[in-house]
C-alpha positions in Angstrom: 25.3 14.8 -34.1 22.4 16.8 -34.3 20.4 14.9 -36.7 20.9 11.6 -34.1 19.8 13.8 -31.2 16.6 14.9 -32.9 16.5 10.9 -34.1 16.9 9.2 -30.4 13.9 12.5 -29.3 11.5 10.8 -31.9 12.0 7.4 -30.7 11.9 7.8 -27.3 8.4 9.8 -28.3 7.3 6.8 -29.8 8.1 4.4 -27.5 5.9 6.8 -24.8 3.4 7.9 -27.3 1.2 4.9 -26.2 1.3 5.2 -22.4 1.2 8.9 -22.9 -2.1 8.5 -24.7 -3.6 6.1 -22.2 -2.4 8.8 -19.1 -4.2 11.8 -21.5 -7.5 9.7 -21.8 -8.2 7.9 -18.9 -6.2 9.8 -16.0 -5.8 13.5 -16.9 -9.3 14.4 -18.8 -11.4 12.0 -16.3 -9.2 14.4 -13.5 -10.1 17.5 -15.0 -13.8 17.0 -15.9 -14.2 15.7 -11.9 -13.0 19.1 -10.8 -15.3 20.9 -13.3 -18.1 18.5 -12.2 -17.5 19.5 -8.7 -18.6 23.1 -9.2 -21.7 22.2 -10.3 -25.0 20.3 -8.8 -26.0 17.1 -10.9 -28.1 14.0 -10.8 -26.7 12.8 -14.0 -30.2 12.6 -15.2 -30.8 16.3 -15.9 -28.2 19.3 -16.8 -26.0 20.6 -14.4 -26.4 23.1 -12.7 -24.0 25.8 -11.4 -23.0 25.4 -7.6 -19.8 27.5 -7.3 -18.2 26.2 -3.9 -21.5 24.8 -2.4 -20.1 21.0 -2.0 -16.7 21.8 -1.0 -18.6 24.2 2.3 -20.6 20.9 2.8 -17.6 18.5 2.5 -15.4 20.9 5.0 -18.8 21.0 7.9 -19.1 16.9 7.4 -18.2 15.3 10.3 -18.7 11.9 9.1 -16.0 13.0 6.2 -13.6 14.3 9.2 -14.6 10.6 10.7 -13.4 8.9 7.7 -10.0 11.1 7.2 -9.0 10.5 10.9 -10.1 6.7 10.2 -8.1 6.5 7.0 -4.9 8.7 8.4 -4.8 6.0 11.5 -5.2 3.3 9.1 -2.1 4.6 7.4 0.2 4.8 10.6 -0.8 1.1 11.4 0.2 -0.4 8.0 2.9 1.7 6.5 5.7 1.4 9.1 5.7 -2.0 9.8 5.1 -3.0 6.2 8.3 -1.2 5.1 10.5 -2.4 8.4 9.1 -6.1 7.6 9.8 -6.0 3.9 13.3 -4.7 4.9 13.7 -7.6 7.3 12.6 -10.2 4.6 15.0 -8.6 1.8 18.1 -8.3 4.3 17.0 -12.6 5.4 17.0 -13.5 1.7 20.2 -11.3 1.1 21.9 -12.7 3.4 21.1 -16.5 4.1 18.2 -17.4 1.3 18.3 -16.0 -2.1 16.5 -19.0 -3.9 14.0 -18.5 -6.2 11.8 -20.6 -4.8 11.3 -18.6 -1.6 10.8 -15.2 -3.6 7.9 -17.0 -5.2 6.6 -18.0 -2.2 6.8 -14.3 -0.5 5.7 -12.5 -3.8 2.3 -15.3 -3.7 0.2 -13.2 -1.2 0.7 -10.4 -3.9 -0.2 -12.7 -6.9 -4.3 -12.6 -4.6 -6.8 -10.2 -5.8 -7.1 -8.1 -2.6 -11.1 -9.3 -2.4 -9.6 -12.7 -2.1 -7.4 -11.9 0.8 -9.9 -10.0 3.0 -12.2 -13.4 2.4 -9.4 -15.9 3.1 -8.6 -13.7 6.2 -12.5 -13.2 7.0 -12.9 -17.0 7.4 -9.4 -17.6 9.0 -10.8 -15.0 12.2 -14.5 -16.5 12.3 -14.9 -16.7 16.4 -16.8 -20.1 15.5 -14.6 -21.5 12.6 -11.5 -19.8 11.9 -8.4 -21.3 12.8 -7.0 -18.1 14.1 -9.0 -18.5 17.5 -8.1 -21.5 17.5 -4.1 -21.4 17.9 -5.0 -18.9 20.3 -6.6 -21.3 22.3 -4.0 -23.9 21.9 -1.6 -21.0 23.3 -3.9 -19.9 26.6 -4.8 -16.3 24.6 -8.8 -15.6 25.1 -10.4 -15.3 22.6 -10.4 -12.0 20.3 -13.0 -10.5 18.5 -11.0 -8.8 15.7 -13.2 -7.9 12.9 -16.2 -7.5 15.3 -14.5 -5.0 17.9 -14.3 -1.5 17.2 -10.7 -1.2 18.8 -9.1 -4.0 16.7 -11.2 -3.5 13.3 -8.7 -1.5 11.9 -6.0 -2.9 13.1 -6.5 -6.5 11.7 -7.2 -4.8 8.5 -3.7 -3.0 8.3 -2.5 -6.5 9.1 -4.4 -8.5 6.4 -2.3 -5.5 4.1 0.5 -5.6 5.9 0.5 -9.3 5.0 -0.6 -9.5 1.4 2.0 -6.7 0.3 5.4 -7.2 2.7 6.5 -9.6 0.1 6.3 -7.4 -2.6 8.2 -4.7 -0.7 10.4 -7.1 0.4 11.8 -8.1 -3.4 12.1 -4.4 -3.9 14.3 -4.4 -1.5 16.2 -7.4 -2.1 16.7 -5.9 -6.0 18.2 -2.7 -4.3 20.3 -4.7 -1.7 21.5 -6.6 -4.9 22.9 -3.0 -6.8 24.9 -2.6 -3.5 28.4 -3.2 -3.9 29.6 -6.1 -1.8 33.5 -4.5 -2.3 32.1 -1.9 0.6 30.7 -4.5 2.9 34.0 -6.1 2.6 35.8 -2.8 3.4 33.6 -2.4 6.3 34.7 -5.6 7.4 38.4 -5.3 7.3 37.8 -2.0 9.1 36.1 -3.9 12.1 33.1 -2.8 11.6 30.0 -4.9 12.8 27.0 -6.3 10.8 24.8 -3.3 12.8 26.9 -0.9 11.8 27.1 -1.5 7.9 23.2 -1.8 8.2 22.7 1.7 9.6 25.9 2.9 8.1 25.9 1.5 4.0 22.7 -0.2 3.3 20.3 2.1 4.8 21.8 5.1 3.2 22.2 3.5 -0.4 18.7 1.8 -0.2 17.0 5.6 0.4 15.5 5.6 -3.4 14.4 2.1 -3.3 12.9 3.1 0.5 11.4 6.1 -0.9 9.8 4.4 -3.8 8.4 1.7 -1.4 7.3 4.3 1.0 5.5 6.6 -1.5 3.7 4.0 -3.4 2.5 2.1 -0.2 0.8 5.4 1.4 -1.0 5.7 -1.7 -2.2 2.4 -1.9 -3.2 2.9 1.8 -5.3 6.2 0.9 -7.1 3.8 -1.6 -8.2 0.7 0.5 -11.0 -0.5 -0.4 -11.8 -3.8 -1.3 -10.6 -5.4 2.0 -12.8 -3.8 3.7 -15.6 -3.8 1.3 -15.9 -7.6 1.7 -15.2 -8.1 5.6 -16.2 -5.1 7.5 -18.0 -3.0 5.4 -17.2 0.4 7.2 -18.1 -1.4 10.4 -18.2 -2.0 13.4 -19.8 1.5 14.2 -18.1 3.0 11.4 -14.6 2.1 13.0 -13.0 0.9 9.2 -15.2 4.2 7.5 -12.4 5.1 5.4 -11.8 8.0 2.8 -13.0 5.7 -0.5 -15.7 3.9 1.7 -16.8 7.1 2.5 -17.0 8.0 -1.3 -18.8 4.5 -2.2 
């Protein structure tokens, strides 16, 4: 008994040896050497030289750092919430009336885009002179919005272009965890009278809390790293109204 213990240890050492290695070179020693680096003054042309907390006392008195961590906190509360109540929506709509393959290819596509791609599809969609956003507005009776170019709706319409490109993917995760439910205790709900709100809030809400969590965790941290979106649309702009955290960095 022992012998297979210490045999099942092995392989399951083997068969993480490889992503272990990866994590170990390009993750934790890349992490570690950063913080050393940080202690120190250097051009990467001549030798470092000690600093002790010097750049951490000028990254605390920044104000355009305290800019881009408000920016990138907001940016966060825009996109996260709706994200994860639209991906909910989506999985509870294929759960319940549209599992086919078909459409989870279609809602899982926007994913599929590099996210430079996206913020250029959605930069040419909301050109005031082109774009065929202002134009179903127009065919509605909205005016006409500036998006991109005002500093109030900058960041918004960047959460969006997210909120679009990654709702889908959210959305399968949900619809995988709706899928582990059992449908025995919908059915018991049922016969018990109670209604289709009620076993939302009452069995799939509770049993989906890992899947939620997961979705909820990853998302934020994807959200701390935006980047490219804005890189090719606003470019920190307009008056540093999308000047998030990595922007910042860059």
């Amino acid at each position: 008994m022992k012998l297979q213990g210490k045999s099942d240890t092995v392989t399951a050492w083997v068969f993480i040896l490889a992503t272990l290695l990866g994590f170990v070179v390009f993750y934790a020693i890349p992490a570690v050497r950063n913080v050393l680096i940080s202690f120190t003054q250097w051009n990467m042309l001549s030798p470092a030289k000690p600093a002790g907390v010097k750049n951490y006392s000028e990254l605390i008195h920044d104000a355009v750092f305290w800019h881009a961590f408000k920016i990138t906190v907001y940016y966060v509360l825009y996109n996260i919430p709706l994200q994860t109540v639209l991906a909910l929506f989506l999985a509870v709509m294929m759960d319940r009336f549209a599992g086919s393959i078909a459409i989870r290819g279609i809602l899982i596509l926007p994913y599929l885009l590099p996210p430079v791609v996206v913020g250029l599809i959605w930069l040419w969609m909301l050109n005031p002179l082109l774009g065929i956003v202002d134009g179903a507005l127009k065919a509605i009776h909205i005016p006409q919005q500036p998006f991109l170019g005002s500093v109030g709706q900058a960041l918004p319409t960047i959460a969006g272009m997210n909120i679009w490109e990654y709702m889908g993917f959210n959305g399968i995760l949900f619809y995988a965890g709706l899928q582990s439910i059992p449908k025995s205790l919908y059915e018991a709900a049922e016969l018990d009278g109670a209604s289709e709100w009620g076993m939302f809030w009452r069995i799939t809400l509770p049993l989906l809390r890992p899947v939620t969590a997961f979705v909820v965790i990853t998302s934020v941290i994807g959200s701390f790293q935006i980047f490219d979106t804005i890189a090719v649309t606003t470019t920190g702009g307009p008056v540093n109204a999308t000047r998030v955290l990595v922007w910042y960095i860059y």
